[in-house]
C-alpha positions in Angstrom: 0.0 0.0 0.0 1.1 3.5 -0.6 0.6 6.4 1.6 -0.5 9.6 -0.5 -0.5 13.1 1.2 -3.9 15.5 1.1 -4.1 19.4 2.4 -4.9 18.3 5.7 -2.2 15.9 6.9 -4.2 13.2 9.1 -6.8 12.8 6.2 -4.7 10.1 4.4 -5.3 8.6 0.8 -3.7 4.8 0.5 -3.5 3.4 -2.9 -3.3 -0.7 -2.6 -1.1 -2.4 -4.8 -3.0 -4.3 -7.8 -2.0 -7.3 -8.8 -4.1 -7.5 -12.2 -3.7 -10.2 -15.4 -6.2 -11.7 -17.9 -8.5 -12.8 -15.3 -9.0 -10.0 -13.7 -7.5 -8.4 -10.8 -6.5 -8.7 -7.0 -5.5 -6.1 -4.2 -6.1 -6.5 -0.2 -8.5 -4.0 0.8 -7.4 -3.7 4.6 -4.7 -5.0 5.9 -3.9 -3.8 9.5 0.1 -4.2 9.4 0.4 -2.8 6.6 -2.1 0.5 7.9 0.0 0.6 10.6 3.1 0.8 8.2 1.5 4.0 6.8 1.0 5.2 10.6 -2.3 4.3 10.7 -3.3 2.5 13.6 -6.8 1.6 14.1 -9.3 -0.6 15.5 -12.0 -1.3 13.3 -15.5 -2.3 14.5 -17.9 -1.6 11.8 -18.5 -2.1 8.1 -20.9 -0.2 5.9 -22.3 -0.2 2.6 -24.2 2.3 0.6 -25.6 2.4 -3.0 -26.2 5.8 -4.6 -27.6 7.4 -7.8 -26.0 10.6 -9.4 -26.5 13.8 -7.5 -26.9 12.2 -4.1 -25.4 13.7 -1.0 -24.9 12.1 1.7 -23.3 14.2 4.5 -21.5 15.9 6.3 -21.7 13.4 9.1 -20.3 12.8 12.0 -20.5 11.8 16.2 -20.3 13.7 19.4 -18.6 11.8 22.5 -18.0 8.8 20.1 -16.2 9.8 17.3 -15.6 7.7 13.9 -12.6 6.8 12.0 -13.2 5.8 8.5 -11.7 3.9 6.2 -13.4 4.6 2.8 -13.8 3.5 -0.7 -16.2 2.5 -3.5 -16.5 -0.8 -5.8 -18.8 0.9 -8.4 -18.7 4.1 -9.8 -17.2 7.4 -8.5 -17.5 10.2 -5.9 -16.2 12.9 -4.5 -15.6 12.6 -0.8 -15.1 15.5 1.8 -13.8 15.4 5.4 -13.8 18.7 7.5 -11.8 18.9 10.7 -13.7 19.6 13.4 -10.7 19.8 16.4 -10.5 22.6 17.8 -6.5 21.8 18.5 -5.8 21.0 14.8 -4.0 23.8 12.5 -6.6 23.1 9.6 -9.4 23.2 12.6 -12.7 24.3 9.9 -10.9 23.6 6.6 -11.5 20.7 4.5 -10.1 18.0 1.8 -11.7 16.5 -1.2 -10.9 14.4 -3.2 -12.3 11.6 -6.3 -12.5 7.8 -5.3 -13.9 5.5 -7.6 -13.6 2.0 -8.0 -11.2 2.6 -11.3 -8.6 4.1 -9.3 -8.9 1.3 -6.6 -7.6 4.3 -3.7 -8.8 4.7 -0.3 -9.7 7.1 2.6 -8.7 7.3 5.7 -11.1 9.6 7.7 -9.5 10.0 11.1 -11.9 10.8 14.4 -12.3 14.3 14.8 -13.9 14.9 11.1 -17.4 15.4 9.7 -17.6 13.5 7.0 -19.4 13.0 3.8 -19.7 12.3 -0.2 -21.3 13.5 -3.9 -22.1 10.8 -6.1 -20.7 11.8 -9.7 -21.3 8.8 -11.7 -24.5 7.8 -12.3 -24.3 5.2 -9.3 -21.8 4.4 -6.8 -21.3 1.7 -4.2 -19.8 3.3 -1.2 -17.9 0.8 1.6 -16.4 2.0 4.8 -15.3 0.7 8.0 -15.4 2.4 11.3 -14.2 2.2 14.7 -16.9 2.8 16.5 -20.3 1.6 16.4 -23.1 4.5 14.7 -24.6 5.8 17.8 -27.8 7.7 16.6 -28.0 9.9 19.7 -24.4 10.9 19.0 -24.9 11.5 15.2 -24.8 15.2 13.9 -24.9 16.9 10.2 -22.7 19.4 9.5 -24.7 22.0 6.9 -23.1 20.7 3.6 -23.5 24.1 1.6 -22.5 26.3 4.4 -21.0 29.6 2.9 -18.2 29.6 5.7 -17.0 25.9 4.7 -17.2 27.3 0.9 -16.9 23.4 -0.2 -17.2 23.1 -3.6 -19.4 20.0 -4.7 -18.6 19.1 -8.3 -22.6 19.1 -9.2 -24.4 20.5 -11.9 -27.3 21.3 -9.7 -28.6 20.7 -6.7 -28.0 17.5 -4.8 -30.4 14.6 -3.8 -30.5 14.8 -0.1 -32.2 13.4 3.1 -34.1 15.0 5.6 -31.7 15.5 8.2 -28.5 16.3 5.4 -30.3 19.2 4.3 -31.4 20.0 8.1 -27.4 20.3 8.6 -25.8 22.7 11.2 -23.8 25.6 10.1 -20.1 25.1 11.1 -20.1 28.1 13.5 -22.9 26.5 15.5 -21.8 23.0 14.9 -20.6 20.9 18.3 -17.1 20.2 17.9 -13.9 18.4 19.5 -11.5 19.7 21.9 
C-alpha cells in the first residue's frame, strides 16, 4: 500500500497495490500491518455499505462523545468525498479536503476521528464501503450543513444534490458541536 498526502495531513489517501492479469484483478482491501506501516493504527469495528444514484449527498456526518474513523472507498462508480476537521487543536481546525474515489482508481480514505464526514455521487451510481471504529450511535450523530457559505466546499454538481431530511437540516459550522 502506498501512503498519499492530502491538504490536511491526518486525512490520508492509501492506494493498494493491484496485482491484475487476464482474469481480472486482485488487491487487499485492509490489511492492519500494513495501515500501521502507513501510521495508521486503528481498531476497526464496523463495516458499511451504501448504493447511490447521481447527485446524491450524503453528508456531512459525524458523532459527538463517540467519534468515527473511517476507512473509505467505492466498488462501483465514482464520488467525490469530503472530510472537514472539526478539532479545535488542529492547524486546519474548519478547513477541509476532497478528493475523487472511484472503484477505477482502486484508492482509499482514511477519515481519522475528529472529522465530519461525507460524499457527492458523480457517476450515475456508486457503491460506497467503509469501516469504522466505532459503532453508529444515533444519539451521537450530527450533520454538519453541507452548503454552508463559511465551509465554501465546492461540490462538483451540476445542480442541486439529492438529499435526506436531516442532510439538508445540517448545522452551520459556527454553530456546529465540535472536539477539543
Amino acid at each position: 500500500m502506498k501512503r498519499i498526502a492530502t491538504a490536511i495531513p491526518d486525512v490520508v489517501m492509501i492506494e493498494p497495490r493491484v496485482f491484475g492479469d487476464e482474469r481480472g484483478f486482485f488487491y487487499e482491501s485492509w490489511n492492519k500491518r500494513s495501515l500501521a506501516e502507513l501510521g495508521i493504527d486503528a481498531e476497526f469495528v464496523q463495516d458499511n455499505h451504501s448504493r447511490s444514484q447521481r447527485n446524491v449527498l450524503r453528508g456531512l456526518h459525524y458523532q459527538v462523545e463517540r467519534p468515527q474513523g473511517k476507512l473509505v472507498r467505492v466498488t462501483a462508480g465514482e464520488v467525490y468525498d469530503i472530510a472537514v476537521d472539526l478539532r479545535r487543536s488542529s492547524p486546519s481546525f474548519g478547513q477541509w479536503v476532497g478528493f475523487t474515489l472511484s472503484a477505477e482508481n482502486r484508492r482509499m480514505a482514511w477519515i481519522p476521528p475528529g472529522f465530519a464526514h461525507g460524499f457527492c455521487v458523480i457517476s450515475d451510481w456508486a457503491e460506497f464501503l467503509y469501516k469504522t471504529t466505532d459503532y453508529w450511535s444515533p444519539a451521537h450523530e450530527r450533520t454538519l450543513l453541507w452548503n454552508d457559505p463559511q465551509l465554501a466546499i465546492q461540490w462538483p454538481l451540476p445542480g442541486e444534490p439529492i438529499l435526506a431530511a436531516k442532510d439538508l437540516a445540517g448545522t452551520p459550522f459556527a454553530a456546529a458541536e465540535t472536539y477539543a
